[in-house]
N, C-alpha and C positions, 0 to 999 in steps of 0.2 A: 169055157163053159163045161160043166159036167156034162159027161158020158152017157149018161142015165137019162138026162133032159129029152124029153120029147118033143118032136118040132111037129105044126100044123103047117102046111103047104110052104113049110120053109121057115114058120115063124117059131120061134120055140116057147113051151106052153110050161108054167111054173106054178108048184106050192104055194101058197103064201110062205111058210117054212123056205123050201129053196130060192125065191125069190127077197128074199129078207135075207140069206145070206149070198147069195149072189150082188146084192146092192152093198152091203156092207165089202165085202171083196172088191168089187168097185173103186168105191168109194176109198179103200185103204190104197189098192193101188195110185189114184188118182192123184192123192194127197197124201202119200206116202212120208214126204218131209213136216207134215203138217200142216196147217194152215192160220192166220193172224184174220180176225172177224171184229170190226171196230163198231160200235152201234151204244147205243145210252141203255141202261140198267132199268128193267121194267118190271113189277110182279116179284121182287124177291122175296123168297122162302129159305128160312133154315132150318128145318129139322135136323137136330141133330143126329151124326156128324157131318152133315150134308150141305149146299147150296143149290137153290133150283131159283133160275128166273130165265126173263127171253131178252135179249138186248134187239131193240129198234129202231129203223130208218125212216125218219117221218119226209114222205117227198110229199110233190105236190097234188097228185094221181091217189094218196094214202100213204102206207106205211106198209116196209117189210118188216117180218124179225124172224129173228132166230131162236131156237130153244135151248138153252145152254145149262149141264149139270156139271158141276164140280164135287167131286169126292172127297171125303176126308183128310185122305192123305195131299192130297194135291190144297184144299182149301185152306190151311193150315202156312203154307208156304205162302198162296197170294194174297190172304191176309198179312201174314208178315211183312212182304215187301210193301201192301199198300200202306201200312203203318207206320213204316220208317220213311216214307214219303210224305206224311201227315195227308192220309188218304184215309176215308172209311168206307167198304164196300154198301152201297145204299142203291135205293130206287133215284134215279133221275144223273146218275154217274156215269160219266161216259169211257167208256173201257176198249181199250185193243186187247183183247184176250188170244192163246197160241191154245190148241187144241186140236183133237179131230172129229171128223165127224161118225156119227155112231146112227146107226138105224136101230131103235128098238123093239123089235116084233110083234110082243106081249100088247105095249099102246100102239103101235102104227104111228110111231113120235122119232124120228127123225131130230137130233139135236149134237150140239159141240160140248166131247165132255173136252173141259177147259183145264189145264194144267201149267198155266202162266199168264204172266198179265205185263203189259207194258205202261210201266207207272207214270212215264216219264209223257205218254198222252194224254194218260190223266191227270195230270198235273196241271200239262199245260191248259186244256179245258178248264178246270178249278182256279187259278190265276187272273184265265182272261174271264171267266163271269165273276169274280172277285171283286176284278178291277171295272167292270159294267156297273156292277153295284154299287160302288163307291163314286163312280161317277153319276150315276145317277141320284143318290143320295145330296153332293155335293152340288148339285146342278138345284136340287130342288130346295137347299137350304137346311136339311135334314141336319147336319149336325151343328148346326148354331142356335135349336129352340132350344134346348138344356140351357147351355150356356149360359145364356141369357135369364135366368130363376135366379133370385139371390139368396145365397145360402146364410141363411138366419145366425143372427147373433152368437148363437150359444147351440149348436147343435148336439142337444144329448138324445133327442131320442131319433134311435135310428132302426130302418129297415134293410134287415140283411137275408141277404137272397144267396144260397151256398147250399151244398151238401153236407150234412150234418157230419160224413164220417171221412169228410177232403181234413187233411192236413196241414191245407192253407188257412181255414175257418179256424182250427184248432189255433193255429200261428197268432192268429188275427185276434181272436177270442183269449189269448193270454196277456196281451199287449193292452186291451181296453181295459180289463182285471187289475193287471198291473201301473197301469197310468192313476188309479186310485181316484179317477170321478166318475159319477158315478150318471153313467149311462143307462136308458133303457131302452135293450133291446129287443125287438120283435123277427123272430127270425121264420122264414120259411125254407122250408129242406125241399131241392128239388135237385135234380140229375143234374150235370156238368157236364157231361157227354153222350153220345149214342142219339137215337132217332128222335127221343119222348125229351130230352134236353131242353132244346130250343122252346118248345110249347109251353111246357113248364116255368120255364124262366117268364116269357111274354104273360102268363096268367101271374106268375105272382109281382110283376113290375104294376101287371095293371091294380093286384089287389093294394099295394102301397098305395097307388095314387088317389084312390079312392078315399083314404084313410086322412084324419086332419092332423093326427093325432102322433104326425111322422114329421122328424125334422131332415131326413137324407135317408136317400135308399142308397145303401150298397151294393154290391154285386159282384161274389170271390169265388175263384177257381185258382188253384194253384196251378204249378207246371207240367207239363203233358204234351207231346207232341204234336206238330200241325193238326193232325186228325182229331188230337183226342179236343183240341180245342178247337176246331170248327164248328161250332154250334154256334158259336159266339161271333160268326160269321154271316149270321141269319138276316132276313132285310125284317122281319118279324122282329124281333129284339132289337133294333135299329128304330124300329119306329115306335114301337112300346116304349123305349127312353124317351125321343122327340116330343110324344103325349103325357110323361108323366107329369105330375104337377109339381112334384118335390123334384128338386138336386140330386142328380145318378152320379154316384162315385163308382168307379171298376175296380178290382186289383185282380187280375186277368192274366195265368200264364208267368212269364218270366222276365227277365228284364229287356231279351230282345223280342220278344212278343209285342203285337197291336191289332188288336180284331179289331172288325168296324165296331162294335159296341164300345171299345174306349173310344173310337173318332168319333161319335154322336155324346158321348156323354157329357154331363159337364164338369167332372174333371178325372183324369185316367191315371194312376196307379201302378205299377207293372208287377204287383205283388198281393195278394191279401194282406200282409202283412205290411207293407207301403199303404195299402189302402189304409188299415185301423190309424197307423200313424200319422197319415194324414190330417184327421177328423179328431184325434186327440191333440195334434201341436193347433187346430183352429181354437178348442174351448182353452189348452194352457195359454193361448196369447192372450185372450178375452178374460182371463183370469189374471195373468201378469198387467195388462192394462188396469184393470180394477185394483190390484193392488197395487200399481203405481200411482192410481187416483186418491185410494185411501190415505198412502204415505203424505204426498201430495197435500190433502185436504188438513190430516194432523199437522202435519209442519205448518200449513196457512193455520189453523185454529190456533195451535202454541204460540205462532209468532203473536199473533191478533191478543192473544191473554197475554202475554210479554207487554204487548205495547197499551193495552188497555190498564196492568196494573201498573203502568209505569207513569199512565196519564193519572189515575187516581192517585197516587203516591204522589206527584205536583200539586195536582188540584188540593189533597189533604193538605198538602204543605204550605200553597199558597192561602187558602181558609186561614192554617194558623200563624203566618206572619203579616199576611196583607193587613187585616185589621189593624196592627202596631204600626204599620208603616204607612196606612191612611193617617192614623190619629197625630203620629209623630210630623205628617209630611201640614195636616190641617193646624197643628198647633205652631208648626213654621212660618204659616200662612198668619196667624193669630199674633204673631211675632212680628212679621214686618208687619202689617198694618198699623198694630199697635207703634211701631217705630213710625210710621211713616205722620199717623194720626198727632202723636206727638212732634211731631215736628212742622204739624201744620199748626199747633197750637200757639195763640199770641203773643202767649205768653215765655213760649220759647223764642218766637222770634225777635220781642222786643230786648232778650238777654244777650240777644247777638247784636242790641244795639238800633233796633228797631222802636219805633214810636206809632201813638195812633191819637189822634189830632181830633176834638169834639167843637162843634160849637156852645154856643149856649144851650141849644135844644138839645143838645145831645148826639145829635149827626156829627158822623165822621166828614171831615173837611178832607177833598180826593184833591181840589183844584183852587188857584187863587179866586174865582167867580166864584167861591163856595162862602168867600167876606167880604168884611169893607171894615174901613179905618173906624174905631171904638169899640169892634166885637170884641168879647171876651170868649177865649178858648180856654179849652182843659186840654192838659196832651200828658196821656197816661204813658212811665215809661215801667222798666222793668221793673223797681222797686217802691214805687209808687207815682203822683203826679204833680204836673205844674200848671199852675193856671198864669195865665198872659191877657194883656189887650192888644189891639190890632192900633198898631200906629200908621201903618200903611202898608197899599198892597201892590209892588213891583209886577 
């Protein structure tokens, strides 16, 4: 205790000035090695080159918190590390931060300025409400409504949800150009990372579904670290896909990347540029079908005029010889009759020796009861006739 301090019946009586550095001495002693303060991220501010927020303990009595400034120099570094851990420093983050504690005079604010962070708590925090979220997603059916939309015949017009100046869009945007059909697209530009990301995306998922006038909503972010793609993390964006009305394709991050917005979607991508490709091999197989239908249908049409001119080339051909071959087949017919006519004639038959036997009347005599002894017959032969009487009839 300074020298100078004046005591009242023993108790010693201080400046605000001396007493703001007496607390501060304290307090350095105290915590000399420093100190580790774990609590969730509340009220953050950055003016630059600054951070200020209070990290909180919510019990059941209330909530403590602490007031915590990071400087320049120091904020620069726990930004780093939280980055390379796919960490963004935010409201609702829950942090071990190493610092000490500072009394500040001027406000009567008491706070930790903070000069490291233990990422590896944070992490694990961000993991287990990850993995809450996906179960609970899963539990409730969440990523099976997409699913279940059927993605239209021929999808060319599409709604794409990207930032205008990402690389993957550019990627993605060369590939639809390049596959030479001719897609229309509706694009809205919005953030892919940082705080205003997530909201953004969820307004323009919803402006697609709105829309009739859309055959698939896309949704592209290229590669970026844990952090830079946790937005796409969100239960916001999770359920704006479950309600849209069109087919959400992703192409989201990298090849070993998978937000929950690809597991809700109905079908997930691990590229913008896997996404475009996707949705162009759907219209080139829809197009290879049709024109395997067309081939198809010409081969049936040519065959069909093959066989149709091959049946009128008979049919002309049977017109012009059936007739001669009716005529000839009917004048065969003409032929034996006439042989046959002749041969019924009595006059051929009585040259083979036959005779035909009259009475007087003129009746042909078939039977001896056709006479009696004194008739007089005529019996014509082949060269003329003979007339006889009946002497008697045996």
């Amino acid at each position: 205790m300074p020298a100078d301090i004046e005591l009242i019946d023993g108790v010693p009586s201080f400046t605000v000035t001396q007493f703001s550095a007496v607390l501060n001495e304290v307090m350095k002693v105290s915590f000399d090695g420093g100190v580790w303060i774990e609590g969730e991220i509340e009220g953050l501010k950055r003016p630059n080159p600054h951070a200020y927020f209070t990290i909180v303990e919510k019990a059941e009595k209330g909530k403590a918190q602490v007031n915590v400034n990071i400087w320049a120099g120091s904020l620069k570094g726990i930004q780093a590390k939280l980055r390379n851990s796919g960490i963004e420093l935010k409201d609702g983050l829950k942090v071990r931060l190493y610092g000490r504690p500072d009394y500040y005079a001027p406000f009567g604010k008491l706070s930790l300025v903070a000069t490291d962070v233990d990422t590896q708590f944070s992490a694990g925090d961000l993991a287990a409400k990850r993995e809450e979220l996906i179960r609970k997603l899963l539990e409730l059916g969440v990523d099976r409504v997409n699913k279940r939309l059927q993605v239209p015949l021929v999808p060319l017009r599409l709604g794409i949800i990207s930032s205008s100046t990402a690389a993957g869009w550019a990627d993605a945007q060369q590939h639809l150009i390049e596959s030479g059909i001719g897609f229309s697209v509706s694009f809205i530009d919005v953030r892919v990372q940082g705080e205003q990301a997530a909201s953004q995306i969820v307004n323009a998922i919803n402006a697609f579904s709105r829309r009739s006038d859309i055959d698939i909503v896309m949704v592209m972010r290229g590669g970026g670290s844990k952090g830079d793609l946790a937005a796409f993390d969100d239960e916001g964006i999770a359920m704006a896909i479950s309600r849209c009305s069109h087919p959400v394709f992703t192409g989201i991050g990298h090849e070993i990347d998978t937000s929950i917005a690809d597991l809700v979607a109905h079908t997930a991508n691990k590229t913008p540029t896997a996404c475009a490709q996707a949705v162009i091999a759907l219209v080139e197989e829809f197009l290879g079908e049709l024109n395997y239908s067309a081939n198809r249908l010409r081969q049936l049409t040519e065959n069909s005029l093959v066989r149709a001119r091959s049946r009128i080339s008979l049919a002309v051909e049977r017109l012009r010889t059936r007739p001669r071959t009716a005529l000839d087949r009917q004048t065969q017919r003409l032929t034996m009759h006439a042989a046959s006519l002749r041969l019924l004639d009595p006059v051929t038959t009585m040259a083979r020796g036959w005779s035909i036997t009259r009475d007087g009347n003129g009746n042909v005599v078939r039977s001896t009861t056709d006479v009696k002894q004194g008739d007089t017959l005529v019996t014509l032969v082949a060269d003329g006739s003979i007339s006889s009487t009946v002497e008697g009839v045996n």
